[in-house]
N, C-alpha and C positions, 0 to 999 in steps of 0.2 A: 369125759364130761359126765355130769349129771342123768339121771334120765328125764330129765325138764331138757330132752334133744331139741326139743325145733330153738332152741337160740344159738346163735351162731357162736364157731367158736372165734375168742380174742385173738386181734392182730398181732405177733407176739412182735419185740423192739427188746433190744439189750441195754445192759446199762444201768446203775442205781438213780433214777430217780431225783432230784432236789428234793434235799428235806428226810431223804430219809433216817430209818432211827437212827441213832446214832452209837445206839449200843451193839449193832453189828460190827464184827471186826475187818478192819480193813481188809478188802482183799479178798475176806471171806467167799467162796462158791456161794452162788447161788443156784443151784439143778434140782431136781429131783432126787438128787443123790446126797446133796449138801445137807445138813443140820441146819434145822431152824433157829433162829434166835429163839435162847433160854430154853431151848427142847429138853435138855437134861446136865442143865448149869445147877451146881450149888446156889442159895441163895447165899446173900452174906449178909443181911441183914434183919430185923423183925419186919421191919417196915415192908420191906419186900417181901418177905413170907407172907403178910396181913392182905398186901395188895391185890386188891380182883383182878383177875387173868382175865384179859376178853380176848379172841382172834375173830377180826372181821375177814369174810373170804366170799367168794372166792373172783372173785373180779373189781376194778374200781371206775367203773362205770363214771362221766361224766365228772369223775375226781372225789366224789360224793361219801365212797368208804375212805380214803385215808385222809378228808377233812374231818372226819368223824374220829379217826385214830389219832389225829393231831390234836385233837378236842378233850379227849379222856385221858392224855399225856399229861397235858394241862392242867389236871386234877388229879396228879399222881397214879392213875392207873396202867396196868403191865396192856398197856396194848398194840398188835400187831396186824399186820397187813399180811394176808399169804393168799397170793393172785395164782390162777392157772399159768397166764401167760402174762407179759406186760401189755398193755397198750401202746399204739404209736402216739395218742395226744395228751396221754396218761400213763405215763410210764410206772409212779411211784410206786411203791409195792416194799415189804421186807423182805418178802421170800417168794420167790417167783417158782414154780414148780416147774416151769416151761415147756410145758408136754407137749410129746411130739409121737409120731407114728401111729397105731392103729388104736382100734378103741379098745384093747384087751393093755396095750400097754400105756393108755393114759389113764385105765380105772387102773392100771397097778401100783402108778408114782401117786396118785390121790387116794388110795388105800394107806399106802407108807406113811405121805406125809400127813394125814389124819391119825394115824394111829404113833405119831409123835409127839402129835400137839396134844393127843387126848389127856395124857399126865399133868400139864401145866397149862393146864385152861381151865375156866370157870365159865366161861359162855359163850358160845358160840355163835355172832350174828352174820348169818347170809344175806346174799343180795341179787338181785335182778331173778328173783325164782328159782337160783341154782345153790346147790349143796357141794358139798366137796366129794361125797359120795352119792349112787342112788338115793333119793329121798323117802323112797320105802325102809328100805335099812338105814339109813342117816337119825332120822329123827325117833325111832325104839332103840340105836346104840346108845342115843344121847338120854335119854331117859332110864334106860340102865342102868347107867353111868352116873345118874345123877347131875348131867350138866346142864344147865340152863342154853335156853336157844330164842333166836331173835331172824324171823325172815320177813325184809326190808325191801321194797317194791320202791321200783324208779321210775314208775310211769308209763312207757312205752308195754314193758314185761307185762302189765295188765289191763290198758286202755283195751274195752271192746271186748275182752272175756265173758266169757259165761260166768254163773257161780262154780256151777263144777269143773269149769279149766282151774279155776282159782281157789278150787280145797284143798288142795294139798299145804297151801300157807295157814290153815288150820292145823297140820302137824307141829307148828312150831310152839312155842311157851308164847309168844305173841305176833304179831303181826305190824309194820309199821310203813304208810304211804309217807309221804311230801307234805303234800297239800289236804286241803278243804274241797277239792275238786276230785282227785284221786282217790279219797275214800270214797264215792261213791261205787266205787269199782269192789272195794274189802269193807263195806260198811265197819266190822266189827275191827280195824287195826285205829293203833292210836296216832294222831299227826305230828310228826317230827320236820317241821322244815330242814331242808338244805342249810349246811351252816359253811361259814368264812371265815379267817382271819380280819375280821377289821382291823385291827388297829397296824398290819402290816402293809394297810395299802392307803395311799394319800390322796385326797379328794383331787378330781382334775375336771373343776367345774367347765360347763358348755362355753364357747366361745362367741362370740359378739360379730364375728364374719359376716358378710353380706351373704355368702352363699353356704350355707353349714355343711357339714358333713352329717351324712345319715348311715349309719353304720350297720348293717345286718350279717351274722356270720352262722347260715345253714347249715348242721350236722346233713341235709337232709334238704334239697328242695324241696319237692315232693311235699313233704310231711310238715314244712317250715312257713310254705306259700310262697316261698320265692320269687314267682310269677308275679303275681300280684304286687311285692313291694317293686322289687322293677320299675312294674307297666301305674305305679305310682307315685315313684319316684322323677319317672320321666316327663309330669306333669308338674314338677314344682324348680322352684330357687335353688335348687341344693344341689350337692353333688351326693352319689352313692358309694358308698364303699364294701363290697364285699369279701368277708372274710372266711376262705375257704381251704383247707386242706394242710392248715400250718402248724406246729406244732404247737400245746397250750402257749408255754412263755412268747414265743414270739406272735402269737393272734391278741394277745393279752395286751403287749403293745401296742396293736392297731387298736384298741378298742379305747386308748387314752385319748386318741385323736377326735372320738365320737364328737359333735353336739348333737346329736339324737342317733337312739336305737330304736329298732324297732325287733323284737324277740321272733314271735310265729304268730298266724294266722289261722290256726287249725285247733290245735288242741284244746285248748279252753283256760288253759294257765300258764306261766310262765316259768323259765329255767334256770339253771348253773351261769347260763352266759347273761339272764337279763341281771340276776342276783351279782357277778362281778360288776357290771356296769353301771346298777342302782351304788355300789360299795365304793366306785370312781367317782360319785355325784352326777350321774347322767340322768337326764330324762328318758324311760322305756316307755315302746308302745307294743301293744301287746291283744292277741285276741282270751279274754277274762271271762268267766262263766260269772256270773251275778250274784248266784245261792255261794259261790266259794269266794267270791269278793264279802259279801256281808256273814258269811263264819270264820272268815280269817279276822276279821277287824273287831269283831266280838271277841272272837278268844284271845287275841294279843294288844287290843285295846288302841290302836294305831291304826290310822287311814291308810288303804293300798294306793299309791301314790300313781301307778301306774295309767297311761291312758288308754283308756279300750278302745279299741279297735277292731272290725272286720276288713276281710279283703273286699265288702264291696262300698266302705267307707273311709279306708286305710288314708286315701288322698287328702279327703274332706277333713280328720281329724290328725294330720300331719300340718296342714297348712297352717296354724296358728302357731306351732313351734317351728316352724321354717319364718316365719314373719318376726318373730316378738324371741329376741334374747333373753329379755327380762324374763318370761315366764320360762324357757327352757332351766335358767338357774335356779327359779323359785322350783320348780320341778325338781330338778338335781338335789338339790339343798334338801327336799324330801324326802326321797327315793334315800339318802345315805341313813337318815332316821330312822323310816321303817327295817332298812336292815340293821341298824346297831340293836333295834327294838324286838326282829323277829329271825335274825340269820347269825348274830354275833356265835363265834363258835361258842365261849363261856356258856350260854343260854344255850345250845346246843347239848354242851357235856351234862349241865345241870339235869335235862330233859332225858339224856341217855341213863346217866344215871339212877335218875327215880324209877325208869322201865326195868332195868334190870335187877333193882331192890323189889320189884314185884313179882319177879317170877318164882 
């Protein structure tokens, strides 16, 4: 790992992924030992010569880096995914390094495959505060070198830091949070929402049932309120459904059956999962900080559709979408707007793009 140690290391899971590039060859290894896609391939065309090389690394956190790879795909750029390890609910990845045994020989296989990508890369964007090397030496190679560099914070990685836990993401050419709430944590990065494939998933407006479904699926009690939607759900019409411990595609399923989500109760913004769920046409409820509800709708010019909530009014402000179908749809029918408006990946790439013409 990194020396950003206190974060844990990834669940590792075998297997390529859906979706993955497609220019890996069948069959291809995937190890520490395998060749990367296009690590030392001839090009064979200008175009491809022309193309910015970007490798997002080194983890894919909440799906978050290879929506983003999928995104600059999308606009012709060479880009790739190279994970430590896989994820069990996130598998996706190009090149999995899949380090194993002691910490002398997992900084060996992330020296190697660093120093394979460095020939055919143009920019290097990290994520969750980890590099693929120490980030004392990581970020003076890459300046060296000449490469542009992008480290990308997902929230947890920096909720509740200091500023000098969080200088080190001043090493990089820039810095980039989520949200209008999360920069409060990196004042000086720029805001990239979370982005999606809209147009690959089909609206599955709220349902008209006497007794709804209310859908909650905790990374994390704890950290989610889990408690609380419970001990509020056991107070109304509905039924509960929790969704826990399953892999993405198949959670993703339970989540069409929603007529109401409710995201988390703690943080102050919402996720990956309320953003699928807004993209299905669902109603989210959600605990929403105020100052990040009125700078998101300023700078993307769109209502946050979301309804706010706390855990100690969660019930109170549940009850009117547990009663009235009509507003959970008018709800749903929003929430897909503000994400064509502020998640679509297209708007995603665009935003990626213009960052890394500035460094």
């Amino acid at each position: 790992m990194s020396d950003r140690g206190s974060h844990p290391k990834p669940p590792p899971t075998h297997g390529v992924g859906k979706g993955t590039d497609p220019r890996l060859a069948e069959g291809e290894p995937e190890s520490a030992e395998s060749e990367p896609e296009g690590a030392h391939r001839p090009r064979s065309s200008a175009r491809e010569q022309t193309a910015l090389r970007v490798v997002h690394c080194p983890v894919n956190t909440a799906g978050v880096p290879w929506a983003n790879v999928q995104a600059l795909r999308r606009r012709g750029v060479d880009a790739r995914l190279v994970v430590f390890n896989r994820y069990k609910l996130h598998p996706e990845a190009d090149w999995s390094l899949e380090r194993r045994g002691n910490l002398a020989r997992r900084q060996l296989a992330q020296w190697r495959a660093l120093a394979r990508l460095l020939p055919t890369t143009d920019v290097f964007h990290f994520y969750f505060g980890l590099t693929l090397v120490p980030d004392s030496l990581q970020f003076p190679l890459l300046r060296a070198l000449r490469k542009r560099s992008v480290m990308h914070f997902l929230g947890s990685d920096i909720r509740g830091k200091s500023p000098a836990e969080l200088a080190y993401g001043r090493k990089a050419g820039a810095q980039v949070v989520g949200s209008y709430d999360a920069i409060r944590w990196v004042p000086e990065a720029e805001v990239i929402p979370p982005g999606i494939d809209v147009t690959a998933i089909e609206p599955v407006p709220p349902t008209d049932r006497a007794r709804p479904v209310i859908v909650h699926a905790p990374s994390s009690r704890r950290r989610k309120g889990t408690e609380h939607v419970i001990a509020a759900c056991e107070a109304l019409d509905a039924d509960l459904l929790l969704v826990e411990g399953l892999r993405h595609d198949e959670a993703f399923e339970r989540y069409r059956d929603a007529d109401i989500v409710v995201d988390q109760l703690n943080a102050g913004w919402y996720g990956v999962f309320a953003i699928e769920c807004m993209t299905l046409g669902k109603p989210v409820v959600a605990f929403l900080h105020d100052e990040a509800v009125r700078r998101t709708e300023e700078a993307f010019g769109v209502p946050v559709p979301l309804v706010n909530a706390s855990r100690d009014d969660l019930r109170t402000r549940l009850a009117p979408l547990v009663r009235d179908a009509t507003e959970r749809r008018r709800l749903g029918a929003a929430s897909r707007t503000y994400v064509e408006q502020v998640h679509d990946l297209d708007r995603v790439a665009d935003r990626l793009l213009a960052l890394y013409a500035r460094l």
